[in-house]
C-alpha positions as CSV (number, residue, x, y, z in Angstrom):
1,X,29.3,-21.7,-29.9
2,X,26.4,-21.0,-27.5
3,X,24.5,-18.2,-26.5
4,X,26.5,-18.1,-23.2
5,X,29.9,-19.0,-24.2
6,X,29.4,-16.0,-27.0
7,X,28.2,-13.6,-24.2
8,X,31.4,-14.4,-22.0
9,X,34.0,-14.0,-24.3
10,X,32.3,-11.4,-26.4
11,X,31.6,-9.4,-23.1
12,X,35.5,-9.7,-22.1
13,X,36.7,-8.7,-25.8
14,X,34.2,-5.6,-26.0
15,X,35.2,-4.5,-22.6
16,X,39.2,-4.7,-23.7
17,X,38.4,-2.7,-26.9
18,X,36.7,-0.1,-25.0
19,X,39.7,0.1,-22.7
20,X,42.4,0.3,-25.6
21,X,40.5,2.9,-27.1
22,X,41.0,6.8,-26.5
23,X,38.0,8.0,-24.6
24,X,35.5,10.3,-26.4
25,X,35.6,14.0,-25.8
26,X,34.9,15.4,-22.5
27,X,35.1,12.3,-21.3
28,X,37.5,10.9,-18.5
29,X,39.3,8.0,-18.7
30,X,37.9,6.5,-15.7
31,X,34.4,7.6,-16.7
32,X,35.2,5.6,-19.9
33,X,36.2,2.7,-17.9
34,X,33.2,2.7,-15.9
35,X,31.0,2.1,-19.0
36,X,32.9,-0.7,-20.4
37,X,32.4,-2.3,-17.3
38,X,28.8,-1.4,-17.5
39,X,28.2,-2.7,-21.0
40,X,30.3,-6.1,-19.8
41,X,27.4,-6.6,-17.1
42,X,24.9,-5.9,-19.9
43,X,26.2,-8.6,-22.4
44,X,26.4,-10.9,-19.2
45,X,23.2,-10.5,-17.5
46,X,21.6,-10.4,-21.3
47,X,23.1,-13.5,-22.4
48,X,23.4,-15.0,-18.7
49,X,27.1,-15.9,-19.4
50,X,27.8,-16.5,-15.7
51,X,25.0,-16.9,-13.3
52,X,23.0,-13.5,-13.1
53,X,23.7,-13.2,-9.2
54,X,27.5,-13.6,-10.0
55,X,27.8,-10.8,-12.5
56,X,26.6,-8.3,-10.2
57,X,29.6,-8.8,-8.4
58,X,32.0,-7.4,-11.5
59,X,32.5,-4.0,-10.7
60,X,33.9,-5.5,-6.8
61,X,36.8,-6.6,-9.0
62,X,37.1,-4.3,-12.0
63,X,36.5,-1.0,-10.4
64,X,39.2,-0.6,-8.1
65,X,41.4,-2.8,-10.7
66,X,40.7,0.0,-13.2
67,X,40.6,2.7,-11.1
68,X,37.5,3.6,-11.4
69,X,36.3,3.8,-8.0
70,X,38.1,2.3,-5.0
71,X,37.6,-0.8,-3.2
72,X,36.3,0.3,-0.2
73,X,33.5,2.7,-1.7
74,X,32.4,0.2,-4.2
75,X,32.0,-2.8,-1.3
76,X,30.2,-0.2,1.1
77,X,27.2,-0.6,-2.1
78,X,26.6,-4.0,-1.3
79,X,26.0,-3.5,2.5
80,X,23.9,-0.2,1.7
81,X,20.9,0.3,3.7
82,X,18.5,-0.3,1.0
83,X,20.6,-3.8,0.3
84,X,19.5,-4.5,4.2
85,X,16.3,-3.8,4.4
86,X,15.6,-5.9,1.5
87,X,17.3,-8.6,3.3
88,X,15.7,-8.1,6.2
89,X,12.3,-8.0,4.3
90,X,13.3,-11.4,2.7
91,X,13.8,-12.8,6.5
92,X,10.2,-11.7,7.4
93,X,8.8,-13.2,4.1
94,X,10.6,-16.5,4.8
95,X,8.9,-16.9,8.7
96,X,5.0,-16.3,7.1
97,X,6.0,-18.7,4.6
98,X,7.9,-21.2,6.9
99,X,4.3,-21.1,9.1
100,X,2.2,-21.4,6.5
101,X,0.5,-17.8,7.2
102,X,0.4,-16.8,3.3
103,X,-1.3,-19.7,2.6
104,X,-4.0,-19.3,5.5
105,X,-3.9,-15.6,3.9
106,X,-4.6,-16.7,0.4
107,X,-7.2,-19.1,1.3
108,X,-9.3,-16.8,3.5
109,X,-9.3,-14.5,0.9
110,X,-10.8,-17.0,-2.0
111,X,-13.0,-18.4,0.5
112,X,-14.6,-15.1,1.0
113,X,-14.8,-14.1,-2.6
114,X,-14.5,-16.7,-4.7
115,X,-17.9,-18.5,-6.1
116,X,-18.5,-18.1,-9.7
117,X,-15.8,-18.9,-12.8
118,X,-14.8,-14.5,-13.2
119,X,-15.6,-14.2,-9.2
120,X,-13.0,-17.0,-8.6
121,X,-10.0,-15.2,-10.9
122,X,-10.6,-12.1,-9.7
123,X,-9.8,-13.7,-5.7
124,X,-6.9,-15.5,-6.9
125,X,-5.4,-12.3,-8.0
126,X,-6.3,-10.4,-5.2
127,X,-4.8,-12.6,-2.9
128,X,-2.0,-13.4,-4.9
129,X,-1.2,-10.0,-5.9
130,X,-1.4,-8.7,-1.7
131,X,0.8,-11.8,-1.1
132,X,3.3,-10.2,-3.5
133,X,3.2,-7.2,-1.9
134,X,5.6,-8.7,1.1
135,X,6.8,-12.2,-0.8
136,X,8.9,-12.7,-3.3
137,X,6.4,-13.0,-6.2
138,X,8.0,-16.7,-7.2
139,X,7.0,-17.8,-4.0
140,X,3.8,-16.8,-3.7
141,X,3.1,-18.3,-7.3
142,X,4.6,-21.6,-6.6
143,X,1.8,-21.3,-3.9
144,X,-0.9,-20.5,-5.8
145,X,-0.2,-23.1,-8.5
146,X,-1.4,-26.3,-6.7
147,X,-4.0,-24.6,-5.0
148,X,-5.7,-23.7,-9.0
149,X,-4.3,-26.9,-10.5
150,X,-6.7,-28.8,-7.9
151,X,-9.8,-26.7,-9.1
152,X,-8.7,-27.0,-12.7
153,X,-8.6,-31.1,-12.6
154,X,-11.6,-31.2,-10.8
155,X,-13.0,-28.5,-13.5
156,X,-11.9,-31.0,-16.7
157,X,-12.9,-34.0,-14.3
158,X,-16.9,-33.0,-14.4
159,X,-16.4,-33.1,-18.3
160,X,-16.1,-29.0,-18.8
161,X,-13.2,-28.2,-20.9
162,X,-12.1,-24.8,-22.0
163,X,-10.0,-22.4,-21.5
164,X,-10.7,-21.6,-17.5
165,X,-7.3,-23.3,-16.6
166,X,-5.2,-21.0,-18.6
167,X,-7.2,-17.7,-17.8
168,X,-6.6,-18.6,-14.1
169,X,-2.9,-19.8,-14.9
170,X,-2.4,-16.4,-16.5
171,X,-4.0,-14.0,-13.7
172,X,-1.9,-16.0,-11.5
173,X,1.5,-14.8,-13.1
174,X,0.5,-10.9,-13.5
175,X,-1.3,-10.6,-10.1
176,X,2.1,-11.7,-8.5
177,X,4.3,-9.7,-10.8
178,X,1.6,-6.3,-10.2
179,X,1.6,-7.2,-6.5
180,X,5.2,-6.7,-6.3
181,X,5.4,-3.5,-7.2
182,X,2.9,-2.0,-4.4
183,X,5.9,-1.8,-1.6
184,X,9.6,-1.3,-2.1
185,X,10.3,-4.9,-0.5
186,X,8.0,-6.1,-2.9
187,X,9.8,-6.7,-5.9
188,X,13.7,-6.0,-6.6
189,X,13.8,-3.1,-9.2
190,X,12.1,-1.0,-6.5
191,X,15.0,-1.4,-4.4
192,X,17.2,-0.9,-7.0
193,X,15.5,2.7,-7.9
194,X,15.7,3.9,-4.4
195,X,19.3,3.5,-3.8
196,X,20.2,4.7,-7.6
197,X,18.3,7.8,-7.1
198,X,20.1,8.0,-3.6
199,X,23.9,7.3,-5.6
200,X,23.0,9.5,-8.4
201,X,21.8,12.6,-6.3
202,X,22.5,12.7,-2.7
203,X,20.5,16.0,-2.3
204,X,17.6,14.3,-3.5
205,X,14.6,13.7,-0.5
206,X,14.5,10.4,-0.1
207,X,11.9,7.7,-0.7
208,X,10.9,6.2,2.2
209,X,8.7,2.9,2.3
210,X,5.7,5.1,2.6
211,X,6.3,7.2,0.3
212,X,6.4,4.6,-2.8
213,X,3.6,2.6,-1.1
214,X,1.3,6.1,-1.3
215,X,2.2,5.9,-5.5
216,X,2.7,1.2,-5.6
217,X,-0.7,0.8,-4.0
218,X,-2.7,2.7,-5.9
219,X,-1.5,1.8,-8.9
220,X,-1.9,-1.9,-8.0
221,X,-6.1,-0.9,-6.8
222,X,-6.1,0.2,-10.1
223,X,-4.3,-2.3,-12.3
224,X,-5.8,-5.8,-11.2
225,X,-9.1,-5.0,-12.1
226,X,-7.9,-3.6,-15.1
227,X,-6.4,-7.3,-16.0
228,X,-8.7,-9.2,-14.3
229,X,-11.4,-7.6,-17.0
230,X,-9.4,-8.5,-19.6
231,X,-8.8,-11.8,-19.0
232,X,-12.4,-12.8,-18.5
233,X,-12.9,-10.7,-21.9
234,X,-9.9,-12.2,-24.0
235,X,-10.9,-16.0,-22.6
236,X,-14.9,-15.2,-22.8
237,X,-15.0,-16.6,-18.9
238,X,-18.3,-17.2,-17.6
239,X,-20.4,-19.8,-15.8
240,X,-20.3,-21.5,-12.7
241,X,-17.3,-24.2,-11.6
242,X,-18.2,-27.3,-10.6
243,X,-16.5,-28.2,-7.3
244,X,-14.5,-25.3,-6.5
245,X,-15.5,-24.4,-2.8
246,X,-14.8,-28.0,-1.7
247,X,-11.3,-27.4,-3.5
248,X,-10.6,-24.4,-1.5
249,X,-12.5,-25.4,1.7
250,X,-10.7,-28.9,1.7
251,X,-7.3,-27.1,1.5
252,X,-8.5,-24.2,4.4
253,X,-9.7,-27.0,6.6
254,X,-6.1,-29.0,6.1
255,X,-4.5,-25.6,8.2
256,X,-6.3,-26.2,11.4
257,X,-6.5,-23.4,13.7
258,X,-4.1,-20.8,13.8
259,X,-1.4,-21.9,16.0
260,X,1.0,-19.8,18.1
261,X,4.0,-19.4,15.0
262,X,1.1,-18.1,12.8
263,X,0.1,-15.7,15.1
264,X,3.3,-14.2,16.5
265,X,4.7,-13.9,13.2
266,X,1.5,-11.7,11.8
267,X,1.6,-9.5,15.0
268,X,5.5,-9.2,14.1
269,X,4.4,-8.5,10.3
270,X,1.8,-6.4,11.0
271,X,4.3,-4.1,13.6
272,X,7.1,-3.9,11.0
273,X,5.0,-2.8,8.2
274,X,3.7,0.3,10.8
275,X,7.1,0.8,11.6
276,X,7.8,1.6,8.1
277,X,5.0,3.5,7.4
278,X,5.3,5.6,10.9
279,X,8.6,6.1,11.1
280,X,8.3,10.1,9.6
281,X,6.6,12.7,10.1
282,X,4.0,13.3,7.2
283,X,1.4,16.4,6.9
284,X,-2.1,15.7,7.6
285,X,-3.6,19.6,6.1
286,X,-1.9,21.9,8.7
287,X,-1.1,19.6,10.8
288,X,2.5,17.5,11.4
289,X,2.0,14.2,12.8
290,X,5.6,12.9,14.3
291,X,6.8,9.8,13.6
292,X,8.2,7.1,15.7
293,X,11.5,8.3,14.9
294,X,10.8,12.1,16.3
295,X,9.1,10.3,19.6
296,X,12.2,9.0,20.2
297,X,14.8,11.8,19.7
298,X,16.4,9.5,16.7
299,X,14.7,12.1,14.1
300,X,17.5,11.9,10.4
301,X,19.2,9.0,12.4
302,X,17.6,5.5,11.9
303,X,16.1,4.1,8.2
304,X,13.4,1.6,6.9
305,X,16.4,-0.8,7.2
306,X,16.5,-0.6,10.8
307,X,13.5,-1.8,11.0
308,X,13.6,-4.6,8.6
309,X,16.4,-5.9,10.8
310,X,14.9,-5.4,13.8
311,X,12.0,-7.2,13.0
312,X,13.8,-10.1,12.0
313,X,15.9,-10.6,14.9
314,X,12.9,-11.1,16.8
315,X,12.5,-13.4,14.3
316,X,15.0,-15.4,15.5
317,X,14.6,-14.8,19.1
318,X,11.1,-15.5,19.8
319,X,10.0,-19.1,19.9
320,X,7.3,-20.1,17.8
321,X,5.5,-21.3,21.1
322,X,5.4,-20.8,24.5
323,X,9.1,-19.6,25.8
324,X,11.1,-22.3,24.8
325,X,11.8,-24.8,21.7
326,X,12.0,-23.7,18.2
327,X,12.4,-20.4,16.6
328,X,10.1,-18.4,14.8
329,X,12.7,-18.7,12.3
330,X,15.9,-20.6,12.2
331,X,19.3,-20.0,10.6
332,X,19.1,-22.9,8.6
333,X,15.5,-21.6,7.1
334,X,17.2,-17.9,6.6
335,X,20.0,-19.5,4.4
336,X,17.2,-20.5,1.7
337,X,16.6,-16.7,0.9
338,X,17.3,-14.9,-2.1
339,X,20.6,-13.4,-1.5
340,X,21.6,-13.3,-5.1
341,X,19.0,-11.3,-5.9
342,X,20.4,-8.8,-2.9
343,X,23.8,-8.9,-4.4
344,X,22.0,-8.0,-8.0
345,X,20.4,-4.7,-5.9
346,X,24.2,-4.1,-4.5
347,X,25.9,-4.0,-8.0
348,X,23.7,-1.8,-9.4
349,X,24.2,0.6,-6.5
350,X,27.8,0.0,-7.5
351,X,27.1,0.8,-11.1
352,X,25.3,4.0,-10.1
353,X,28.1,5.0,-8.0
354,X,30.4,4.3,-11.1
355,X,28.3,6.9,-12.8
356,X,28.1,9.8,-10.3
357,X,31.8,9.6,-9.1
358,X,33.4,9.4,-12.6
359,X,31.3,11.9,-14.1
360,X,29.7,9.4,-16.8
361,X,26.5,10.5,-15.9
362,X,27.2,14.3,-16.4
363,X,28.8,13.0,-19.8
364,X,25.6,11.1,-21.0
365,X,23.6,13.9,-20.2
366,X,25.5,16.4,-22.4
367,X,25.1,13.9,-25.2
368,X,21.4,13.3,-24.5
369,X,20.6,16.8,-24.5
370,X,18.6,16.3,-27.6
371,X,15.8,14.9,-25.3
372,X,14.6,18.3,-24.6
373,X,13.2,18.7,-27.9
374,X,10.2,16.0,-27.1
375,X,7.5,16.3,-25.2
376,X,8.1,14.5,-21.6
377,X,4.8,12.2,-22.4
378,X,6.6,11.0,-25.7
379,X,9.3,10.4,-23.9
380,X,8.0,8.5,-20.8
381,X,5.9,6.4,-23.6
382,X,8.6,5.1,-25.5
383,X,10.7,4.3,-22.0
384,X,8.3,2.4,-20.7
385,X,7.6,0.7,-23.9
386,X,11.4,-0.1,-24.1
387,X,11.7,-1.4,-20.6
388,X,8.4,-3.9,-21.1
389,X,10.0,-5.2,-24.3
390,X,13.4,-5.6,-22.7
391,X,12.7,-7.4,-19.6
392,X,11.2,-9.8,-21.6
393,X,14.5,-11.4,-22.3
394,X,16.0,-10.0,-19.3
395,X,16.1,-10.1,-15.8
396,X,13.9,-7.4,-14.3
397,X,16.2,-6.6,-11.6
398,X,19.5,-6.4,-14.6
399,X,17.1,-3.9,-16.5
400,X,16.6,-1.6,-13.6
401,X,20.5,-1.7,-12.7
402,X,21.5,-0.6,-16.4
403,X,19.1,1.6,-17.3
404,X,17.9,3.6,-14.6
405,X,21.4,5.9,-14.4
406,X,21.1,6.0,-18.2
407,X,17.1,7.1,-17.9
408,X,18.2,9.6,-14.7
409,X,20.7,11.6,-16.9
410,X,17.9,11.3,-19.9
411,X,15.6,13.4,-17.4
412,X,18.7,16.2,-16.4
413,X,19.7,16.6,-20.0
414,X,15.8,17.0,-21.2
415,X,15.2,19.8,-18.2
416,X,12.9,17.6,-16.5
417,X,12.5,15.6,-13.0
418,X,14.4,12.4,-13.7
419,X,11.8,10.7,-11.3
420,X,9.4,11.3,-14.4
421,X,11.3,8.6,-16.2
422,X,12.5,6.4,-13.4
423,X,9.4,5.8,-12.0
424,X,7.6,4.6,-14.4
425,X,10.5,2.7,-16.0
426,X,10.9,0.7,-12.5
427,X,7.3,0.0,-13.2
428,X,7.6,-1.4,-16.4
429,X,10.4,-3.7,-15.4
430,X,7.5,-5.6,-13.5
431,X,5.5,-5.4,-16.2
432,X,6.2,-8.4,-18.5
433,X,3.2,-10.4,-19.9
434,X,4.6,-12.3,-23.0
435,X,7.6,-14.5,-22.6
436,X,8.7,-17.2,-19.5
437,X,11.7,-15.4,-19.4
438,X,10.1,-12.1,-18.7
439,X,9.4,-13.1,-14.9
440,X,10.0,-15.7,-12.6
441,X,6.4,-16.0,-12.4
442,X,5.7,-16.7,-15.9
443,X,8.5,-19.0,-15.8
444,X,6.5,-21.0,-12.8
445,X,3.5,-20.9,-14.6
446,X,5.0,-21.9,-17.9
447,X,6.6,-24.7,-16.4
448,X,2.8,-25.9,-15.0
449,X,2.7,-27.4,-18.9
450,X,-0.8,-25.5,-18.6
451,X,0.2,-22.5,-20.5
452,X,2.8,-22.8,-24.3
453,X,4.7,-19.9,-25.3
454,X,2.4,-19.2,-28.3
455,X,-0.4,-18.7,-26.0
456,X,1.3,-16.9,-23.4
457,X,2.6,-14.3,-25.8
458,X,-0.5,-13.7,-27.7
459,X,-2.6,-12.8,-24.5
460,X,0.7,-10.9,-22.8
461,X,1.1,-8.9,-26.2
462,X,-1.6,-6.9,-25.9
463,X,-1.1,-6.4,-22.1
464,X,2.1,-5.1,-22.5
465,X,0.7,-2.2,-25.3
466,X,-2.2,-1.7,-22.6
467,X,0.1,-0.8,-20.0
468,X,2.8,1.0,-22.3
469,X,0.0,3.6,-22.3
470,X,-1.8,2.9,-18.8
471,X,1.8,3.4,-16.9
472,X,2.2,6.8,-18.7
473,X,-1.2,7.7,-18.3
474,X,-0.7,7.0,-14.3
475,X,2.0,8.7,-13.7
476,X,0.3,11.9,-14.4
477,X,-3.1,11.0,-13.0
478,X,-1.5,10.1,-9.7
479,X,2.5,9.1,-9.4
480,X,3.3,13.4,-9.7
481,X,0.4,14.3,-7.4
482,X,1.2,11.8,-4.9
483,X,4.9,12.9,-4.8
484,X,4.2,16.5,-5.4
485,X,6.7,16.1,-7.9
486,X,7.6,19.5,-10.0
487,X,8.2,18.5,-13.8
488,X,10.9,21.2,-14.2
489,X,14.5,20.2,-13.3
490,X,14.8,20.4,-9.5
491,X,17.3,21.9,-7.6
492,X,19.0,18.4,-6.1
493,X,19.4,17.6,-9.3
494,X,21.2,20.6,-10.9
């Protein structure tokens, strides 16, 4: 029996024994419901019984079928906001990809900085990693890839062999997946964080685009020089490389001039991503600068998702030239998006909601109570060592749904700000260096046949115990003075 077959009818047998069984103390029986449906999705998305996309779509069916939660409440999670404007951000990435404005992007950028073997690496990453900041981080490594295969070949072509190819291979892969974690749009576990902490505690302020890019960027500024050193270090890079501006000059030439698509779609880029980022007000010392929102008498009454949609259906209005003929972007195009991995976001809003509404959550705090006996900085260190570890074998987006209620009520039941664990955790779900399964992007670059397992896992290894400690350091160097955040238990979530 495989892998798969053992995971679906496992999953359906442990999730039937759960249900026959009493409930533990204190525990409803809905409540207990609600986590055999959760551990089902756990065994599914771990063993990828049914297509990862598909599973998220269990607790549509089981909830209300179980009585858990109804029908209508658990469908209104896969059209939440947060589920939109990542839509809507997928729809924006499509257009600069469909006009070729990422690859213009990523060119410029290596053209400018890129000369020497280390100098070279460290612009890949740069570009890749800002790239990944508004692209799904496959995409932006599938490409990358041709763009260092070409230097590579022409590399082993003037005789010099080494291991250049797999050092550049490898900053590739962990720009993209660091990239990704700078914006909320940027990578799907962020997503997923925002509308769990939203589900689990509707007091809670909300995190706006701006305020995870004040804590995401930084930490990105920070982290890809931190790799890029150890790269060059582990792979002793050095030296010239022989024929790499023509490589890259070539491939800028090939673009032409920037044509009328290219440059509505980056004024349309550029005015979403201020939208976001002025759409509240935010203190400046004494002073209150209003947002967009306030100017127009909308203040508590629009979202981040209004203006991902916005922005792409002028998208689809605006022709790419003049006033007539083609699109910026087409229906056709829009269908090619992710929208499994949206789905994925919406059933871990549903599992959230399973949580709060239930009173599982409440319950797995009481029994976690023990928490409050470690230090917090234990704690955070072995979370974010569990989540690296565990979305090596798992989908990054699966390990943020299941966990992240679990690590909320950790936080509650210890005394402390549950954002002091969920943070960092949706970091770490980003933040797998050994395996192809860890990320789609090590998966691309796996499947290159310029990187084996073995050699992937012996220079991700040691990543993963560098940022174990570097993501716990960070969050109290600058994730809880960013955020203000209070490391007693706050009030919303009492």
């Amino acid at each position: 029996m495989s892998i798969k077959q053992l995971g679906l009818w496992g999953g359906l047998a442990l999730v039937l024994l759960i249900i026959l069984l009493p409930p533990p103390g204190g525990l409803s029986v809905p409540a207990w419901r609600a986590a055999a449906v959760t551990l089902l999705m756990t065994v599914w998305w771990l063993t990828e019984a049914i297509p990862i996309y598909a599973t998220a779509f269990v607790p549509l069916v089981l909830f209300p079928f179980l009585g858990i939660v109804d029908a209508k409440t658990t469908a209104e999670n896969y059209g939440h906001p947060y589920v939109l404007m990542l839509l809507g951000g997928f729809f924006i990435a499509k257009a600069i990809e469909v006009h070729h404005l990422h690859k213009r992007i990523a060119l410029l950028t290596i053209r400018l900085l890129g000369n020497d073997r280390r100098r070279l690496i460290l612009s890949f990453m740069i570009a890749t990693a800002f790239l990944s900041m508004w692209i799904a981080n496959v995409a932006v490594t599938l490409l990358m890839l041709p763009i260092a295969l070409a230097i590579i070949d022409k590399e082993e072509l003037s005789g010099r062999k080494g291991n250049y190819g797999l050092a550049l291979m490898l900053a590739i892969a962990y720009s993209a997946s660091i990239g990704g974690t700078a914006t909320l749009i940027g990578t799907p576990p962020n997503m997923a964080f925002v509308g769990i902490l939203e589900k689990l505690f509707p007091e809670a302020p909300p995190i706006s685009f701006f305020d995870w890019f004040k804590v995401g960027f930084p930490l990105v500024i920070v982290f890809i020089p931190i790799v890029w050193w150890y790269i060059v270090k582990y792979f002793s890079v050095g030296g010239a490389l022989s024929g790499s501006q023509d490589v890259i000059e070539t491939e800028f030439q090939s673009l032409g001039k920037l044509q009328g698509g290219e440059k509505r779609v980056l004024i349309i880029f550029a005015l979403t991503a201020f939208g976001w980022i002025f759409r509240r007000d935010f203190e400046l010392g004494d002073y209150t600068v209003p947002g967009w929102e306030t100017w127009i008498g909308a203040q508590g009454n629009t979202h981040d998702a209004v203006v991902a949609i916005f922005s792409a259906l002028i998208l689809f209005m605006l022709p790419a030239e003049g006033w007539k003929g083609e699109r910026l972007l087409n229906w056709e195009q829009a269908q090619s998006v992710p929208w499994g991995v949206v789905m994925i976001v919406g059933g871990g809003y549903a599992i959230a909601d399973g949580f709060a509404q239930t009173g599982l959550a409440e319950w797995i705090g009481g029994e976690l109570a023990f928490i409050s006996q470690f230090p917090t900085f234990l704690v955070v260190l072995l979370v974010v060592g569990l989540m690296i570890f565990l979305t090596e074998v798992n989908s990054n987006t699966a390990t943020a749904n299941i966990f992240l209620p679990v690590l909320a009520t950790m936080g509650v039941a210890g005394g402390a700000n549950p954002l002091l664990l969920m943070i960092p955790a949706t970091f770490a779900c980003s933040f797998a260096f050994m395996m192809p399964s860890g990320t789609g992007t090590n998966t691309v670059i796996f499947a290159s046949g310029r990187v084996t397992i073995p050699q992937m896992a012996r220079c991700g290894l040691w990543l993963n115990v560098i940022f174990i400690f570097l993501l716990t350091l960070m969050l109290y160097v600058l994730v809880i003075p960013a955020l203000g955040i209070d490391g007693a238990l706050p009030v919303w979530a009492q």
